[in-house]
PDB file of N, CA, C, O and CB in Angstrom:
ATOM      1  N   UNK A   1       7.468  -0.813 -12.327  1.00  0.00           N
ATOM      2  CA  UNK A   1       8.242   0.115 -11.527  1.00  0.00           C
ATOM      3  C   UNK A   1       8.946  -0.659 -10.416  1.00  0.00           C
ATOM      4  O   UNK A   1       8.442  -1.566  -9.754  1.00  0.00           O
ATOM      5  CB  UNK A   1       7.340   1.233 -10.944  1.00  0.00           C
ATOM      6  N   UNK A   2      10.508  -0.040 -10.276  1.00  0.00           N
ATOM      7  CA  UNK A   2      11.114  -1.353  -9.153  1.00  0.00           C
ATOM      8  C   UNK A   2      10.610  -0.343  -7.756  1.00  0.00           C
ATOM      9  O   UNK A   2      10.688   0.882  -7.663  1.00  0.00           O
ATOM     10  CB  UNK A   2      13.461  -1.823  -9.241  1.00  0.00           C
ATOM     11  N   UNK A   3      10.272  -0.979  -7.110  1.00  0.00           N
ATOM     12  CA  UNK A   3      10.249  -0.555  -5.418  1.00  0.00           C
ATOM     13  C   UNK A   3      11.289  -0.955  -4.419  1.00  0.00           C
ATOM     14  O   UNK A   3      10.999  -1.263  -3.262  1.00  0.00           O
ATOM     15  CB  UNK A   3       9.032  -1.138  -4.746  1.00  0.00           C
ATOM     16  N   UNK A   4      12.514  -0.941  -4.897  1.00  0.00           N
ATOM     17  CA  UNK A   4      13.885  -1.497  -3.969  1.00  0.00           C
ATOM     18  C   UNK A   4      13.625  -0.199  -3.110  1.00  0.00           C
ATOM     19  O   UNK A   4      13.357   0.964  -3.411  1.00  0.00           O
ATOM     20  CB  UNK A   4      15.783  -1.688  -4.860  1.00  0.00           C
ATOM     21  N   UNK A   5      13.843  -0.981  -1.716  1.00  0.00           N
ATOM     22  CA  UNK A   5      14.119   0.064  -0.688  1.00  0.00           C
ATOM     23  C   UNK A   5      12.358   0.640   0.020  1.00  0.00           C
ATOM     24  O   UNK A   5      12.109   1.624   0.717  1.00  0.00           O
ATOM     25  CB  UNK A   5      15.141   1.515  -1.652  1.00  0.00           C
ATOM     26  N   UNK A   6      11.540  -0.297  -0.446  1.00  0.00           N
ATOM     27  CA  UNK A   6      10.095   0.038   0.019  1.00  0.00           C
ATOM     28  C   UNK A   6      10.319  -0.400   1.448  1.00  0.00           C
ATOM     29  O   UNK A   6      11.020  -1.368   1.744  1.00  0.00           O
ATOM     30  CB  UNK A   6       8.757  -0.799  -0.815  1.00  0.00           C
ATOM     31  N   UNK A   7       9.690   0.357   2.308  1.00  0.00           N
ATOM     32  CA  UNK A   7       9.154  -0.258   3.631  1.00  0.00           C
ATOM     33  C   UNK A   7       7.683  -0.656   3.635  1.00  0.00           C
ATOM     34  O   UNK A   7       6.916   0.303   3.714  1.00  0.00           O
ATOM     35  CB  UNK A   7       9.339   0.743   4.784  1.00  0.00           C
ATOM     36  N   UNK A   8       7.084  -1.943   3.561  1.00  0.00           N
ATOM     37  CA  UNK A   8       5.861  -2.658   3.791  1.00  0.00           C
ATOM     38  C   UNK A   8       5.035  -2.377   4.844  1.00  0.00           C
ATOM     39  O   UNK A   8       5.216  -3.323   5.611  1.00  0.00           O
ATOM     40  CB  UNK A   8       6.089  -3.855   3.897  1.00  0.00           C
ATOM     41  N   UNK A   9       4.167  -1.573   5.376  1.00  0.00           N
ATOM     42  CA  UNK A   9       3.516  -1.786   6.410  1.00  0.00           C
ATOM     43  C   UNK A   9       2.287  -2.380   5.933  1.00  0.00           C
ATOM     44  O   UNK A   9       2.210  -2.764   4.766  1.00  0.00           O
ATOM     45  CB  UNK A   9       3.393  -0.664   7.181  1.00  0.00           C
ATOM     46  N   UNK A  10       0.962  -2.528   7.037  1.00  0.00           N
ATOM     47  CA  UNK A  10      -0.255  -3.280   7.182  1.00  0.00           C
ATOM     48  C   UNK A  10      -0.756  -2.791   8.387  1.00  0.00           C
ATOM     49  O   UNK A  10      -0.268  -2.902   9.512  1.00  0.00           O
ATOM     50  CB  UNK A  10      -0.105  -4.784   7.180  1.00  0.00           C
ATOM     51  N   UNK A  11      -2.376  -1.920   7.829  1.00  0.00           N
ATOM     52  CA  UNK A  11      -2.961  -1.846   8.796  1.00  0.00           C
ATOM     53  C   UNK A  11      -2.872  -2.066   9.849  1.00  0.00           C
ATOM     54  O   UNK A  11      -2.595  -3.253  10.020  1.00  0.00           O
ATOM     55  CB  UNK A  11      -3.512  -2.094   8.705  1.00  0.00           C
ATOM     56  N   UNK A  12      -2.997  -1.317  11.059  1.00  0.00           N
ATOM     57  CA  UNK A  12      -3.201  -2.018  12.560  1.00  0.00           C
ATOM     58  C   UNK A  12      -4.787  -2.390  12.809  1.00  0.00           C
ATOM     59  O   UNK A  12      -5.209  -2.169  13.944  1.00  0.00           O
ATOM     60  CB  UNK A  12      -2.682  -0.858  13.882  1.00  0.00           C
ATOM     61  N   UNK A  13      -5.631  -2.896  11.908  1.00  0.00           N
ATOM     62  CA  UNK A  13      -6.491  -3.101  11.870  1.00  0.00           C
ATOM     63  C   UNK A  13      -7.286  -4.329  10.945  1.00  0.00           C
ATOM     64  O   UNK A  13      -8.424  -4.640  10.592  1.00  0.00           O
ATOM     65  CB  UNK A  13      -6.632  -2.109  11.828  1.00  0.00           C
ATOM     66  N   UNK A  14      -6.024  -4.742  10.828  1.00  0.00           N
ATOM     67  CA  UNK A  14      -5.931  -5.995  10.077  1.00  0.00           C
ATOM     68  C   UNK A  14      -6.187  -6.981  11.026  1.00  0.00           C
ATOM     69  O   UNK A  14      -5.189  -7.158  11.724  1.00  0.00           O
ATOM     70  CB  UNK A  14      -4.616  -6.234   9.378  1.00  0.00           C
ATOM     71  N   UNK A  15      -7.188  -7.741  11.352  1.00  0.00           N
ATOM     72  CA  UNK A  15      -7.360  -8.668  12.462  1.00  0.00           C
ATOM     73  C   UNK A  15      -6.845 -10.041  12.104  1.00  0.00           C
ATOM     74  O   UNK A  15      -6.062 -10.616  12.861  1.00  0.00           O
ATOM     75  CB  UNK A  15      -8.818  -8.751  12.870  1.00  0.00           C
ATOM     76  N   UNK A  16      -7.238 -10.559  11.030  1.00  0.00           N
ATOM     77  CA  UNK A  16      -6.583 -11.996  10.455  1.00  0.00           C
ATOM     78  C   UNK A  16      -5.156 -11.849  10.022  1.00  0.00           C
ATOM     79  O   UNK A  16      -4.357 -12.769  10.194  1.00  0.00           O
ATOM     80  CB  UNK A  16      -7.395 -12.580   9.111  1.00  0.00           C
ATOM     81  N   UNK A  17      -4.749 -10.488   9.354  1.00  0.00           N
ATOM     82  CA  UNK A  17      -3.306 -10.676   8.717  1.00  0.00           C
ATOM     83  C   UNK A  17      -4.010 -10.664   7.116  1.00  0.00           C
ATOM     84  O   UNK A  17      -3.216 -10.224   6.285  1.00  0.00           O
ATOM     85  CB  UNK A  17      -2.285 -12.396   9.288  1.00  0.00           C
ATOM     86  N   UNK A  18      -4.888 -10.929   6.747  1.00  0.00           N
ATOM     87  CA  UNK A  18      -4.947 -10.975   5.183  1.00  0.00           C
ATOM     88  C   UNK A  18      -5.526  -9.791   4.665  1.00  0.00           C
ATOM     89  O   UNK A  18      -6.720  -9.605   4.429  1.00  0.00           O
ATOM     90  CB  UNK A  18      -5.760 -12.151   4.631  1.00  0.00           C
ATOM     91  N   UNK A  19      -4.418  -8.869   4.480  1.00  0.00           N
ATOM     92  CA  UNK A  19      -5.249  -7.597   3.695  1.00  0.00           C
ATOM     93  C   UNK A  19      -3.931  -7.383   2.734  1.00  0.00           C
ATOM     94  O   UNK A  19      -3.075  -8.202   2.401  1.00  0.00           O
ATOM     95  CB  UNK A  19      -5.818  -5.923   4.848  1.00  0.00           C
ATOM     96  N   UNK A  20      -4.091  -5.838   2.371  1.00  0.00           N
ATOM     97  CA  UNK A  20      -3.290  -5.638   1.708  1.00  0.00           C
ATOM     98  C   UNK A  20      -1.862  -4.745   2.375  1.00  0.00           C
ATOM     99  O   UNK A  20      -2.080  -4.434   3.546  1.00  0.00           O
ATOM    100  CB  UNK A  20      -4.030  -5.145   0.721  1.00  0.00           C
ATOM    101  N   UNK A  21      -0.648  -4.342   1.929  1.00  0.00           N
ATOM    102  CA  UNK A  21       0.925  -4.118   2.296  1.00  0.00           C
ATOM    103  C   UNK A  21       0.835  -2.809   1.488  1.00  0.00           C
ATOM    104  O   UNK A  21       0.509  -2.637   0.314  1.00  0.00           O
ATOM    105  CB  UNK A  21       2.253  -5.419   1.730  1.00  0.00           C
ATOM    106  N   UNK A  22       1.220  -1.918   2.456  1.00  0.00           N
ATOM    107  CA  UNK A  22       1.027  -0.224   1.808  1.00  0.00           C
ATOM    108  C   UNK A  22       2.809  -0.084   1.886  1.00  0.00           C
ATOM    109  O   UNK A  22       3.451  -0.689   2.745  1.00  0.00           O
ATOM    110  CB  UNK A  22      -0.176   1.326   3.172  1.00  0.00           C
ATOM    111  N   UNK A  23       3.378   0.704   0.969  1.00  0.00           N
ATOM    112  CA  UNK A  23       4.829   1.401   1.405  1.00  0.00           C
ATOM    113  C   UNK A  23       4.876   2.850   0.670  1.00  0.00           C
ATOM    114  O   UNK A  23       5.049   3.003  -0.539  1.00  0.00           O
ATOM    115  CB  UNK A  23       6.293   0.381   0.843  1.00  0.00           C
ATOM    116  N   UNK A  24       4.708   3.786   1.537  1.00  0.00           N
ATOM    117  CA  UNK A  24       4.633   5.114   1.146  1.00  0.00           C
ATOM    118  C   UNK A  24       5.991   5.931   1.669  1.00  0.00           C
ATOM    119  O   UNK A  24       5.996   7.041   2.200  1.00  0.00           O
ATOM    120  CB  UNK A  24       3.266   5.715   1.727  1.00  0.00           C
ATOM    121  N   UNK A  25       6.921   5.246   1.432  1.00  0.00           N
ATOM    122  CA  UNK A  25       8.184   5.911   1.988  1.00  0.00           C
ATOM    123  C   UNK A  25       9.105   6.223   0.737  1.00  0.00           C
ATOM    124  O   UNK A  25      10.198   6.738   0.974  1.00  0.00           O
ATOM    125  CB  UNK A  25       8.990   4.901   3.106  1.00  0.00           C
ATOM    126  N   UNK A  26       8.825   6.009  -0.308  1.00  0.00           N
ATOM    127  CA  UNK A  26       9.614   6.232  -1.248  1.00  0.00           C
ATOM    128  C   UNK A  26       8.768   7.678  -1.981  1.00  0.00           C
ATOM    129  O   UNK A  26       7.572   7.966  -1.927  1.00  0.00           O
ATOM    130  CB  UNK A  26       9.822   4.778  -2.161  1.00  0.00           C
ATOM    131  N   UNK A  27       9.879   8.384  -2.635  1.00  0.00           N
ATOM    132  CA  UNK A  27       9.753   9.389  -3.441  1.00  0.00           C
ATOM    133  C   UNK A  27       8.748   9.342  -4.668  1.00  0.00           C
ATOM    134  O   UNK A  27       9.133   8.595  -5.568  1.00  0.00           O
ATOM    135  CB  UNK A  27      10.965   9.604  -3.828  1.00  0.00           C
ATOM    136  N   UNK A  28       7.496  10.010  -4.899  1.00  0.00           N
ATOM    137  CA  UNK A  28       6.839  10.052  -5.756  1.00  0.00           C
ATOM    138  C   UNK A  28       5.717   8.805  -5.927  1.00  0.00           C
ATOM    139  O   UNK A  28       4.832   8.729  -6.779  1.00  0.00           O
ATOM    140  CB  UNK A  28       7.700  10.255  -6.656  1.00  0.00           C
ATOM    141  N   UNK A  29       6.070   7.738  -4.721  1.00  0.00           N
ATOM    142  CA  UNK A  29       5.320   6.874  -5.471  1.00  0.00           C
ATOM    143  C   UNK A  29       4.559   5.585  -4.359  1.00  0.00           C
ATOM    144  O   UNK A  29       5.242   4.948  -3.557  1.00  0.00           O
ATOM    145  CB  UNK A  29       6.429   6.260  -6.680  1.00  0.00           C
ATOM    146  N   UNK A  30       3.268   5.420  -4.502  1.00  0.00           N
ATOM    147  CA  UNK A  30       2.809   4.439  -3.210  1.00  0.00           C
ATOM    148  C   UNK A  30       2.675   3.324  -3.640  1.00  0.00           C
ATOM    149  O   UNK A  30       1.798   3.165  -4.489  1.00  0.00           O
ATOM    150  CB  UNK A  30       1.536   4.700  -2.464  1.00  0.00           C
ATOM    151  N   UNK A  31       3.371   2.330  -3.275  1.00  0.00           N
ATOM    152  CA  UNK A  31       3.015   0.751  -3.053  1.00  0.00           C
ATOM    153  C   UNK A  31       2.582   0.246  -2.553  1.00  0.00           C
ATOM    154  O   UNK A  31       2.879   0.129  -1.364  1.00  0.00           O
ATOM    155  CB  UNK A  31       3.441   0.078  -2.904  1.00  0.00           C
ATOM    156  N   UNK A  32       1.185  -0.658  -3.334  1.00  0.00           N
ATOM    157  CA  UNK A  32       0.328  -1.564  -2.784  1.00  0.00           C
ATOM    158  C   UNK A  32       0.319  -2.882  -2.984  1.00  0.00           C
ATOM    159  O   UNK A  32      -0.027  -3.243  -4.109  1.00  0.00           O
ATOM    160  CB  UNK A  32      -0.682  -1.264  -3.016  1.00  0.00           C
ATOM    161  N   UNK A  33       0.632  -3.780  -2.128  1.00  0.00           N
ATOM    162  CA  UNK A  33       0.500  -4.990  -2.225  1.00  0.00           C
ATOM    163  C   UNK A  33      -0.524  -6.072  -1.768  1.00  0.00           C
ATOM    164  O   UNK A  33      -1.524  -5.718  -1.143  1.00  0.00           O
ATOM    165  CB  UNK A  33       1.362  -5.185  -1.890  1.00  0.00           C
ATOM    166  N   UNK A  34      -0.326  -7.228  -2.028  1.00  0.00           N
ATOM    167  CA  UNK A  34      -1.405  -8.810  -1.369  1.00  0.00           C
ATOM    168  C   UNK A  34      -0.303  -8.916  -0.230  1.00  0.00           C
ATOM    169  O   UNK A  34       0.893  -8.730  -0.453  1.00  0.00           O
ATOM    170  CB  UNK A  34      -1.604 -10.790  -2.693  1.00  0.00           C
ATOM    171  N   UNK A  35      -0.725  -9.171   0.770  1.00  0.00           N
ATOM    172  CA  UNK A  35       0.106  -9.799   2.082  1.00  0.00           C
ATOM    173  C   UNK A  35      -0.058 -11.150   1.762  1.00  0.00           C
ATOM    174  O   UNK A  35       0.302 -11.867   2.696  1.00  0.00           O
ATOM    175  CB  UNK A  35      -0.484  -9.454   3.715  1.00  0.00           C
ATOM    176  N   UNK A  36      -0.372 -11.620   1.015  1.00  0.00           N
ATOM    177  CA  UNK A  36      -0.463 -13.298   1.115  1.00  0.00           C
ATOM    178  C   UNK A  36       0.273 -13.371  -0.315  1.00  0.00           C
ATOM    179  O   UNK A  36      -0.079 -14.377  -0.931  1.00  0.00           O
ATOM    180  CB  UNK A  36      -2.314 -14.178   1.221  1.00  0.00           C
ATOM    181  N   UNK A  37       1.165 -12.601  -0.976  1.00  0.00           N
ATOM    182  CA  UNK A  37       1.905 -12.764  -1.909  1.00  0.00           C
ATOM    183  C   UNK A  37       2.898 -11.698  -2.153  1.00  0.00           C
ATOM    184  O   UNK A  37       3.027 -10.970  -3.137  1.00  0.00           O
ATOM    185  CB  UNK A  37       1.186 -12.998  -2.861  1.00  0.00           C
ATOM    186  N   UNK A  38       3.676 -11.765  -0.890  1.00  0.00           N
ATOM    187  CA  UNK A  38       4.544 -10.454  -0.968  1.00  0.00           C
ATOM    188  C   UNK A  38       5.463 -10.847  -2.410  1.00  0.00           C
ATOM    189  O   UNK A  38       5.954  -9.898  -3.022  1.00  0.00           O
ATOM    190  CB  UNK A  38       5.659 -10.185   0.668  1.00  0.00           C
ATOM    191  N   UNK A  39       5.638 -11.987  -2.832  1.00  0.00           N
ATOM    192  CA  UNK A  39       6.883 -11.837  -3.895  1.00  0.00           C
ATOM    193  C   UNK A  39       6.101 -11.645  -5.612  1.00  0.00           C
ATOM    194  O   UNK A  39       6.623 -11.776  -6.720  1.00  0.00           O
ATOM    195  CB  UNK A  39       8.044 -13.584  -3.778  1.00  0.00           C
ATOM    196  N   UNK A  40       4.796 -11.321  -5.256  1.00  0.00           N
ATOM    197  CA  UNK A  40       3.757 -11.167  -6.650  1.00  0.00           C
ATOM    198  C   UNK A  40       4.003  -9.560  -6.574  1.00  0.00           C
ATOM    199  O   UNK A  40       4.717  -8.890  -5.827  1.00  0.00           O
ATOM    200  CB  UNK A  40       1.723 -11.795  -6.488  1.00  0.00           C
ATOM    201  N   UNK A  41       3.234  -9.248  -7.516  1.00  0.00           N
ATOM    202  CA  UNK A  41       3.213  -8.199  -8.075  1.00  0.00           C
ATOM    203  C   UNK A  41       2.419  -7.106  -7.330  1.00  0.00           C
ATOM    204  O   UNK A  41       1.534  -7.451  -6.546  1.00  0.00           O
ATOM    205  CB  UNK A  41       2.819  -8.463  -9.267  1.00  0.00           C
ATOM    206  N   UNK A  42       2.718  -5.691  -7.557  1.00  0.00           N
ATOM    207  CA  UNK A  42       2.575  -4.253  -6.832  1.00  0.00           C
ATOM    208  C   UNK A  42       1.755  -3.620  -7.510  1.00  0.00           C
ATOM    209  O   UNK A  42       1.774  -3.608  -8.740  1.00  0.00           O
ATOM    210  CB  UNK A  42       3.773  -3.375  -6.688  1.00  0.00           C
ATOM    211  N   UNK A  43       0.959  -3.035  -6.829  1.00  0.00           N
ATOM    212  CA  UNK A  43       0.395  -1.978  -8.011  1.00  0.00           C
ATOM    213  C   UNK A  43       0.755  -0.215  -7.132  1.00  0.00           C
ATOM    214  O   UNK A  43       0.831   0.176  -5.967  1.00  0.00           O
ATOM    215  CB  UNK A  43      -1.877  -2.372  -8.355  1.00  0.00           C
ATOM    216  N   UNK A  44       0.928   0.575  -8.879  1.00  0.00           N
ATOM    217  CA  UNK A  44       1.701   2.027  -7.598  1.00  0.00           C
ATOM    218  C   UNK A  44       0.966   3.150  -7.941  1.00  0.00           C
ATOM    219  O   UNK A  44       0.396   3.398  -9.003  1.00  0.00           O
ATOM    220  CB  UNK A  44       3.667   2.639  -7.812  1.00  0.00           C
ATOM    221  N   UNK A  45       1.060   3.928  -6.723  1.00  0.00           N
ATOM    222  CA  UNK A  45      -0.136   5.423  -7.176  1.00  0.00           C
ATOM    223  C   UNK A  45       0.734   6.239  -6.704  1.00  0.00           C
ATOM    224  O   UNK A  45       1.466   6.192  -5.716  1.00  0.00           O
ATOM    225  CB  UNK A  45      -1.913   5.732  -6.363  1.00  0.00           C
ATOM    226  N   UNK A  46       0.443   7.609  -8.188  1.00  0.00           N
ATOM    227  CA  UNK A  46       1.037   8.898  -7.104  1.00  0.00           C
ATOM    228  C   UNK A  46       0.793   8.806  -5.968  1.00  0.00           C
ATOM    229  O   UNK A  46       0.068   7.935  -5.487  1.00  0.00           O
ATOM    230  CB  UNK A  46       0.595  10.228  -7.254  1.00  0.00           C
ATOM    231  N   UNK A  47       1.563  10.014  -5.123  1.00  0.00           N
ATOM    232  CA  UNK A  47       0.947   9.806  -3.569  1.00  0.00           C
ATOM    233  C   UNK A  47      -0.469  10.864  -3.183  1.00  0.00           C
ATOM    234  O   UNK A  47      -1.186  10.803  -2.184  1.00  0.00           O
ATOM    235  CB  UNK A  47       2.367  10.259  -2.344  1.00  0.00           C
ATOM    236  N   UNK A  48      -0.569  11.962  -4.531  1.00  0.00           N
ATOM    237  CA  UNK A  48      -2.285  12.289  -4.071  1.00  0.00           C
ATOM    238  C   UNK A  48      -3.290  11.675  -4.317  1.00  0.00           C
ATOM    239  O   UNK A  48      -4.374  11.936  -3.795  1.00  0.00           O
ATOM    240  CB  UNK A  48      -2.833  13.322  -4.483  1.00  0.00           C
ATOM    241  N   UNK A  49      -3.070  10.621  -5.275  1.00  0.00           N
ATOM    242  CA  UNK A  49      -4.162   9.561  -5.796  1.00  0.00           C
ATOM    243  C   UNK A  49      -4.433   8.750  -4.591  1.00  0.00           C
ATOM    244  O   UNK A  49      -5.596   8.671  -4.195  1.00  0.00           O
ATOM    245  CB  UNK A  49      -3.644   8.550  -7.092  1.00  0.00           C
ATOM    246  N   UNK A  50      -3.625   8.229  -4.061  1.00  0.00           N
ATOM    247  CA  UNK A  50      -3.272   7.546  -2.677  1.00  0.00           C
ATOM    248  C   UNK A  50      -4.238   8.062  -1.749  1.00  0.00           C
ATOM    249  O   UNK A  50      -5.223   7.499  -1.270  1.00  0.00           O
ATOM    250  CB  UNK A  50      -1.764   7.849  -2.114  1.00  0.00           C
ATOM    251  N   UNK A  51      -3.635   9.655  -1.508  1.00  0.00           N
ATOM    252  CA  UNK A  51      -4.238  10.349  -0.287  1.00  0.00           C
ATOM    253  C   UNK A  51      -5.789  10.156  -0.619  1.00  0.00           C
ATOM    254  O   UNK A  51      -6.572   9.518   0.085  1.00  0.00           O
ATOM    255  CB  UNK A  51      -3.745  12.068  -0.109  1.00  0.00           C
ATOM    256  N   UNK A  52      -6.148  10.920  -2.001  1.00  0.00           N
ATOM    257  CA  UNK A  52      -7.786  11.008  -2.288  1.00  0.00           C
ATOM    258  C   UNK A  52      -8.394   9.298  -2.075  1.00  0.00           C
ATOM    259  O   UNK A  52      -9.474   9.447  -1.502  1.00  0.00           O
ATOM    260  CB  UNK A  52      -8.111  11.678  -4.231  1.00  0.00           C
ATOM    261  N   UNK A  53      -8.265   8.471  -2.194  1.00  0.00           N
ATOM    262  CA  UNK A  53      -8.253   7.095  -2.265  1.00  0.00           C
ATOM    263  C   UNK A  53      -8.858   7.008  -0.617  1.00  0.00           C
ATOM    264  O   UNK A  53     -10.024   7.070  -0.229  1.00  0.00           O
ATOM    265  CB  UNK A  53      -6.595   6.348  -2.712  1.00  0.00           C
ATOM    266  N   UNK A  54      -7.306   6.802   0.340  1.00  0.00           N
ATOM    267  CA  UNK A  54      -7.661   6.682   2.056  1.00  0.00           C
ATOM    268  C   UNK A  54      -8.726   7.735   1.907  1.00  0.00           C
ATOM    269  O   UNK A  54      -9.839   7.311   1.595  1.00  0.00           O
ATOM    270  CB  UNK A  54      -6.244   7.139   3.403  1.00  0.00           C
ATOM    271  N   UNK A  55      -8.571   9.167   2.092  1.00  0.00           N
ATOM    272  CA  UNK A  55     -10.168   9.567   2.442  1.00  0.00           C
ATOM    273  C   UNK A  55     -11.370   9.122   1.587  1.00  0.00           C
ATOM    274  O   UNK A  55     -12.408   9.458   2.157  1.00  0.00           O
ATOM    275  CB  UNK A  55     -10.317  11.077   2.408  1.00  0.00           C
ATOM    276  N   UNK A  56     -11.543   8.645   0.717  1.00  0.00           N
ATOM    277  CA  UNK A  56     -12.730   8.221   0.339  1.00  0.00           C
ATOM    278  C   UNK A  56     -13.118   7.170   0.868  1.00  0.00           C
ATOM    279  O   UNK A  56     -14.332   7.157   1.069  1.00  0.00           O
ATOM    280  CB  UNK A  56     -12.833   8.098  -0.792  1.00  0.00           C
ATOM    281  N   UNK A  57     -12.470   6.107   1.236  1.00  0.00           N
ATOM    282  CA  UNK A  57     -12.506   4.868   1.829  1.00  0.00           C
ATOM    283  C   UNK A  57     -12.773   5.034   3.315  1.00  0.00           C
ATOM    284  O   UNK A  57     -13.674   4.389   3.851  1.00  0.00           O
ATOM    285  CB  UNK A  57     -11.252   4.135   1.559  1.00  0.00           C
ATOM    286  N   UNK A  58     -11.987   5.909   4.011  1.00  0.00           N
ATOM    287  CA  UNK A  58     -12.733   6.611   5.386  1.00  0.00           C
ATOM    288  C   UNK A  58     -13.917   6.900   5.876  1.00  0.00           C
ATOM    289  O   UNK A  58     -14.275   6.683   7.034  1.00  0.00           O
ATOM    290  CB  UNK A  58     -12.485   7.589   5.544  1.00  0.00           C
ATOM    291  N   UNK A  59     -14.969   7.714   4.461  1.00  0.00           N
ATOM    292  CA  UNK A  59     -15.945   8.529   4.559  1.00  0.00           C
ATOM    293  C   UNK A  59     -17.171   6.890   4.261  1.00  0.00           C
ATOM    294  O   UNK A  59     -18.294   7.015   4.751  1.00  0.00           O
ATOM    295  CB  UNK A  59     -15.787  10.116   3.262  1.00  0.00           C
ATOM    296  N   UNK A  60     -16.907   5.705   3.603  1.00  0.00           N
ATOM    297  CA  UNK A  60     -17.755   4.492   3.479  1.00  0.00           C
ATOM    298  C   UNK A  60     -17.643   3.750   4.182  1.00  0.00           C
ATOM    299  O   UNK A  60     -18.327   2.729   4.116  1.00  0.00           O
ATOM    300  CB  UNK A  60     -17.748   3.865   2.582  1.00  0.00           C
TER     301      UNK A  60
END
C-alpha cells in the first residue's frame, strides 16, 4: 500500500528515539513504521484495529 502524503509522528515518550513512526492522517488507513529505517518497509491497519491495539497496550 503507497502511503504518499503520510505524516510520521513518534511517541512523546520515546526517550532514546528508537521506537516505532505512527501516521494516522490518511483516509482508511494507519501507518506503522521502524524509526531507525524510515526508507524500509510499513506495515498498515484499519484505523479500528489501530484504536483496539493502543487501548490494549494502555491497559499492560
Amino acid at each position: 500500500m503507497e502511503l504518499t502524503g503520510a505524516t510520521w509522528r513518534k511517541s512523546t515518550r520515546s526517550g532514546n528515539g528508537e521506537c516505532v513512526e505512527v501516521a494516522d492522517n490518511l483516509p482508511g488507513v494507519v501507518g506503522v513504521r521502524d524509526s531507525k529505517d524510515r526508507t524500509g518497509p510499513a506495515l498498515t491497519f484499519d484505523p479500528s484495529s489501530w484504536r483496539a491495539f493502543v487501548e490494549y497496550a494502555k491497559g499492560h
